[in-house]
N, C-alpha and C positions, 0 to 999 in steps of 0.2 A: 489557506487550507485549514482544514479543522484540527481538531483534536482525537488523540488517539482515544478518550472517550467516547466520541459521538461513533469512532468507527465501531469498536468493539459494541455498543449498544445495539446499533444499528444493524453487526452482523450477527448478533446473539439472541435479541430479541424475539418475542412469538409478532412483534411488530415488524420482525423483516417480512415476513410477508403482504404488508401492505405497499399499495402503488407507491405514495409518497419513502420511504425507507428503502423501496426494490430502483427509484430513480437514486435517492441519494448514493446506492450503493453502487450502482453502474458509472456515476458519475466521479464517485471516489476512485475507483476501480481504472477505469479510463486516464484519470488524472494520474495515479501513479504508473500509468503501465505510461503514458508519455512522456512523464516526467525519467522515467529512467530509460528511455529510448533517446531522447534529449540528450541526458548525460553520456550514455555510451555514444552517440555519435561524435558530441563535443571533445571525445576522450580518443577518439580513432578508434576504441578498443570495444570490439562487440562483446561485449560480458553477457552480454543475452541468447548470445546464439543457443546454448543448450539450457537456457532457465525457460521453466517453468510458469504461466503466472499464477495459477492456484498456489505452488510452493512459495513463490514471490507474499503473494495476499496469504499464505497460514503465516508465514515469517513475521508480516506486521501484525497479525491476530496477536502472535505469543509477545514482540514490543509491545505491544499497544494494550494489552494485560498487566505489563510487566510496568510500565510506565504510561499511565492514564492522559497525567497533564502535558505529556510530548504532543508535537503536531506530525500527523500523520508523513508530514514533509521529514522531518526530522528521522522519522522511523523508515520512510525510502534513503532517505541519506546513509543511514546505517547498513542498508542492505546494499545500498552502494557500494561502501567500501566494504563487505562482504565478499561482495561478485568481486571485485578486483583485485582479489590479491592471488 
């Protein structure tokens, strides 16, 4: 997975509107919404039922701000143990 720079670039830029940046971002986008349907099924515990996923995706905007050289994995992690408590 990438870096929480390439996310926050990707979604800040006057380049997100190009093909290439509007695939990477669906592709990111995709990858964390699986990655944390993944983890709450392996967890038994739907922590998604009432989330959001734009609130999900602003949550790692403001990580991934806050912490550049994190991987975007690491900032769903974080939003994991979020949801779960």
């Amino acid at each position: 997975m990438n870096l929480c720079s390439d996310w926050t670039r990707s979604r800040t830029s006057t380049e997100s509107r190009t093909a290439t940046a509007k695939s990477y971002m669906v592709n990111s986008e995709n990858w964390v919404g699986g990655y944390l349907s993944g983890v709450s099924s392996s967890n038994g515990i739907n922590f998604l039922r009432n989330a959001d996923s734009e609130a999900i995706f602003s949550e790692i905007d403001i990580q991934c701000r806050l912490k550049p050289s994190q991987s975007v994995a690491d900032a769903a992690d974080s939003i994991v143990k979020e949801l779960l408590k």
